[in-house]
BAFI-3210 file (N, C-alpha, C; in Angstrom, 3 decimals, decimal comma, padded with zeros to 6 digits):
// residues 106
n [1|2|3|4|5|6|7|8|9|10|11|12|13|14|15|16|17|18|19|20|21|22|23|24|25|26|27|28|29|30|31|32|33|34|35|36|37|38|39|40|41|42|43|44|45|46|47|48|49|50|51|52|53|54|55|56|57|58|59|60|61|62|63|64|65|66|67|68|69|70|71|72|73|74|75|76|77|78|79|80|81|82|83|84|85|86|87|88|89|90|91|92|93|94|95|96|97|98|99|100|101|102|103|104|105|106]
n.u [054,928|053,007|054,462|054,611|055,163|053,383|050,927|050,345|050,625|048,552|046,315|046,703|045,743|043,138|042,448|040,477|037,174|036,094|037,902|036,657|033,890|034,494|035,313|032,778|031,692|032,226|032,169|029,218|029,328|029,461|032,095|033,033|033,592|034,018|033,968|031,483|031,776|032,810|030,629|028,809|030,254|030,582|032,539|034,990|036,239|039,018|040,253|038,821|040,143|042,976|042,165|041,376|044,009|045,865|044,156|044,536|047,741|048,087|046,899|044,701|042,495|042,152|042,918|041,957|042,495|039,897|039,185|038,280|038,421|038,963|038,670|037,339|037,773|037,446|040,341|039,947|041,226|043,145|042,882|042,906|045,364|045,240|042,536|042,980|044,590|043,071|041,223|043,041|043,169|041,169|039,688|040,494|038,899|036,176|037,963|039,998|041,919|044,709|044,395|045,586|049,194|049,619|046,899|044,580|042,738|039,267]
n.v [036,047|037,390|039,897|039,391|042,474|043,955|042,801|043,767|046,425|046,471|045,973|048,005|050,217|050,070|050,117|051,832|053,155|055,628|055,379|052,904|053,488|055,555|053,584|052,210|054,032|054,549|051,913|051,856|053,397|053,747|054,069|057,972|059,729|062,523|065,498|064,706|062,985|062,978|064,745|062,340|060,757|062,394|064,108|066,021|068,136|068,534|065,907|063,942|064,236|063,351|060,560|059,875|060,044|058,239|055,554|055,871|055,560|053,356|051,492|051,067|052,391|054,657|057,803|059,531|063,040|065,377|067,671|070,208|068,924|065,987|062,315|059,642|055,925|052,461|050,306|047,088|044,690|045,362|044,735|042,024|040,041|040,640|039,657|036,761|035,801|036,347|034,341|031,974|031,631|030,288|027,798|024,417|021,836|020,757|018,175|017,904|019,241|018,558|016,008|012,633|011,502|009,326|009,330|009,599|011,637|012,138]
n.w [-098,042|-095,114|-092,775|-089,307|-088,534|-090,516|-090,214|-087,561|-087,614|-089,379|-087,724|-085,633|-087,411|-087,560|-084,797|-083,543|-082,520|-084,374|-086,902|-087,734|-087,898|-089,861|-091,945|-091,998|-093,233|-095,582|-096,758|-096,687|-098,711|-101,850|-104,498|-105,055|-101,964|-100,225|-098,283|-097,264|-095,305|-092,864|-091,894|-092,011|-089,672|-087,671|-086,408|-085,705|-088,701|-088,642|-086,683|-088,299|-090,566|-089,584|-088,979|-091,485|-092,269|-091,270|-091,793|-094,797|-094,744|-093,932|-096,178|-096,708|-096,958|-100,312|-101,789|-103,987|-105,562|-106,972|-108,671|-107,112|-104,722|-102,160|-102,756|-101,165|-100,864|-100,524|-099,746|-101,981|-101,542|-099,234|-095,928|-096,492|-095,669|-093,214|-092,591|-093,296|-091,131|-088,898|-089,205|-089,333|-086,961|-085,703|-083,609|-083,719|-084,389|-082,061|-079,572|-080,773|-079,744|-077,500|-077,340|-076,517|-076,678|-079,691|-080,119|-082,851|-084,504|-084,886]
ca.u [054,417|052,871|055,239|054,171|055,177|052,750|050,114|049,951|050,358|047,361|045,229|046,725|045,202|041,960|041,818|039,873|035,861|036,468|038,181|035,857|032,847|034,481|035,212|031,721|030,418|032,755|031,862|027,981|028,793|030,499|031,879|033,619|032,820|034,947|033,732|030,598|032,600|032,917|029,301|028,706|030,802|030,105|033,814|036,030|037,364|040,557|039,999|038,522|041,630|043,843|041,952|041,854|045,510|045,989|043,772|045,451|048,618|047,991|046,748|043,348|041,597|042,524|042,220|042,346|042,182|038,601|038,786|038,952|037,963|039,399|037,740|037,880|037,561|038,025|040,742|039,174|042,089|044,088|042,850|042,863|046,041|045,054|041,497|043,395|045,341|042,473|040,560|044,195|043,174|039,892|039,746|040,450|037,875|036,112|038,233|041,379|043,102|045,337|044,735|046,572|050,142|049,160|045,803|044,183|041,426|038,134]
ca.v [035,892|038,907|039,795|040,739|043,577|044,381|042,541|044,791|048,000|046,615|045,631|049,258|050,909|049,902|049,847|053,499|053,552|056,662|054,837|052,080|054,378|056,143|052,304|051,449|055,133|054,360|050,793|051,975|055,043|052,834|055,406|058,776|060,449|063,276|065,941|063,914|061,702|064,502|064,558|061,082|060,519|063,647|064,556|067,759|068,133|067,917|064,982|063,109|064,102|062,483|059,586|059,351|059,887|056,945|054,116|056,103|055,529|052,147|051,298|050,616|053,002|055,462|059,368|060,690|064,245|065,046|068,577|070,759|067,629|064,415|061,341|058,322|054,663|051,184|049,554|045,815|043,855|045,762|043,920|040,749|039,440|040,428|038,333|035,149|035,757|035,771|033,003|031,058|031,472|029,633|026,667|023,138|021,075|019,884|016,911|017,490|019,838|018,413|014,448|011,545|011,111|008,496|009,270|010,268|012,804|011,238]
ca.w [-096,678|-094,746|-091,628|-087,964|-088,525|-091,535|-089,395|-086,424|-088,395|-090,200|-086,936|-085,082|-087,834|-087,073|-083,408|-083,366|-083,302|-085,691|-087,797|-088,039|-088,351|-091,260|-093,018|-092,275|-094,200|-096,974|-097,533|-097,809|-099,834|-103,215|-105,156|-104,655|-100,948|-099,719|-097,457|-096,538|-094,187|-091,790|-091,327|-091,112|-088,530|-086,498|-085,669|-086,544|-089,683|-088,413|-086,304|-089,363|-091,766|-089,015|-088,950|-092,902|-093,194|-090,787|-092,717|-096,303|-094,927|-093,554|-097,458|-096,304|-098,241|-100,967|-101,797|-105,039|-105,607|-108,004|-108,544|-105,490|-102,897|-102,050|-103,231|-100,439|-101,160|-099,868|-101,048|-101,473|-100,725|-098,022|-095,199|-096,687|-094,734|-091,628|-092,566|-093,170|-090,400|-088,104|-089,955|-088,997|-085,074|-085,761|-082,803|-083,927|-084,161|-080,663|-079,216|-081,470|-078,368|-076,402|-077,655|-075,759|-077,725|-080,472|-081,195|-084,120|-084,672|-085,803]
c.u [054,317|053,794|053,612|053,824|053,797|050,956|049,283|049,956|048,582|046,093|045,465|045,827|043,433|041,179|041,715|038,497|035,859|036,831|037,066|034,651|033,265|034,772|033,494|030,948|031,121|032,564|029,889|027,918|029,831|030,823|032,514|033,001|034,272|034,395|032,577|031,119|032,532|031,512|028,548|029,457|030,872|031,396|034,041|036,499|038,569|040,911|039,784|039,619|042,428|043,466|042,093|043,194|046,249|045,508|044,565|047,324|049,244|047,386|045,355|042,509|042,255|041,642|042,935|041,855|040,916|038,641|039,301|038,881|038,689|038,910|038,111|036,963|038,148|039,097|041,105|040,351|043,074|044,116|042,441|043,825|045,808|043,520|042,147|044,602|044,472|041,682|041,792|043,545|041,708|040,278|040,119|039,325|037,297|036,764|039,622|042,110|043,394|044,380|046,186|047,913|049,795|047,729|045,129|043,245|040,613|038,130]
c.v [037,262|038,925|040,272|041,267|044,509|044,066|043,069|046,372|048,058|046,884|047,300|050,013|051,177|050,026|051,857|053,322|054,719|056,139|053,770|052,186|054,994|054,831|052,034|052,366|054,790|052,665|050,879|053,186|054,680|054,673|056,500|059,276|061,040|063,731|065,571|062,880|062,534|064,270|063,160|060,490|061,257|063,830|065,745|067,127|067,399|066,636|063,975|063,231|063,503|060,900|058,827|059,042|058,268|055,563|055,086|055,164|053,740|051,087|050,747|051,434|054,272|056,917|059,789|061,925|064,703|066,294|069,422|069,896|066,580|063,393|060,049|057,234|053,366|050,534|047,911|044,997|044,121|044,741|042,344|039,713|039,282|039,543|037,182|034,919|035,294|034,741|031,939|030,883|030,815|028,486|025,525|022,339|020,487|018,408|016,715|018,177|018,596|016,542|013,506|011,226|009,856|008,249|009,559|010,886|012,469|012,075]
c.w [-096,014|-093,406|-090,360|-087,967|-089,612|-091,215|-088,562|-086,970|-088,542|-089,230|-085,886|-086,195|-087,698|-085,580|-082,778|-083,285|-084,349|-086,394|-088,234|-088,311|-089,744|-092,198|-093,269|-093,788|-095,689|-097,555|-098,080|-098,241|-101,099|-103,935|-104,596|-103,332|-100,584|-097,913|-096,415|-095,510|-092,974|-091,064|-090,340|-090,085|-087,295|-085,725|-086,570|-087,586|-089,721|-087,523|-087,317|-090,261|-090,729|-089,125|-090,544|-093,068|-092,510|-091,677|-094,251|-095,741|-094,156|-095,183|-097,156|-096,902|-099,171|-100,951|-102,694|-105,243|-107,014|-107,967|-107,350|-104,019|-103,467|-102,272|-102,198|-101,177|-100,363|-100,698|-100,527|-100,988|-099,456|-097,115|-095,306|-095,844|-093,544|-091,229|-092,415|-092,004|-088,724|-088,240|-089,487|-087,295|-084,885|-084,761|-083,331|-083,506|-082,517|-080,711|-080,340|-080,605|-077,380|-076,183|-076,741|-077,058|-078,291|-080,797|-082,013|-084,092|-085,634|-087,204]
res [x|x|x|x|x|x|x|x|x|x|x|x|x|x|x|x|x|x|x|x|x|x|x|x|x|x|x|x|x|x|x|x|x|x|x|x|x|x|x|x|x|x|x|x|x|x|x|x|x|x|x|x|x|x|x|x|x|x|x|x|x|x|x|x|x|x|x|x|x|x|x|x|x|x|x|x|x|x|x|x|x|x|x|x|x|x|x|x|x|x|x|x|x|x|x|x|x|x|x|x|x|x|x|x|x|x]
***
């Protein structure tokens, strides 16, 4: 079972547009991308390595070293908990809230 705690890490990690701009460039760039992230996102350097080391260290995407550059990637299941977590907060059907005690839901 995923905690809370492992929950809100997951959903803090995300709550950046920077961050969520550099998921979007790395989900359409499959495949190794380093220093090109930078660009596509149009921040500093050092601004963008903070933001990487955040989703790396949140396990949301990886960085292996390729030579003299860093190699980023998605990694596909990270945010899988915190999907079925919000898929859990989906409404109940119209007309099953807050039913008269003893009746059943068509």
């Amino acid at each position: 079972m995923v905690t809370d705690d492992t929950l809100a890490e997951l959903a803090k990690s995300l709550a950046h547009p920077a961050r969520l701009r550099i998921l979007r460039v790395l989900l359409a760039t499959p495949g190794c991308i380093g220093g090109e992230i930078v660009e596509a996102v149009g921040l500093a350097q050092s601004t963008v390595s903070e933001h990487l080391r955040i989703l790396k260290a949140a396990g949301i995407i990886t960085g292996e070293i390729d030579g003299p550059r860093i190699c980023y990637a998605l990694s596909p299941d990270a945010l899988a908990p915190l999907g079925a977590f919000i898929a859990s907060l989906t409404p109940p059907p119209e007309g099953a809230c807050c039913l008269p005690a003893g009746k059943d839901i068509p």
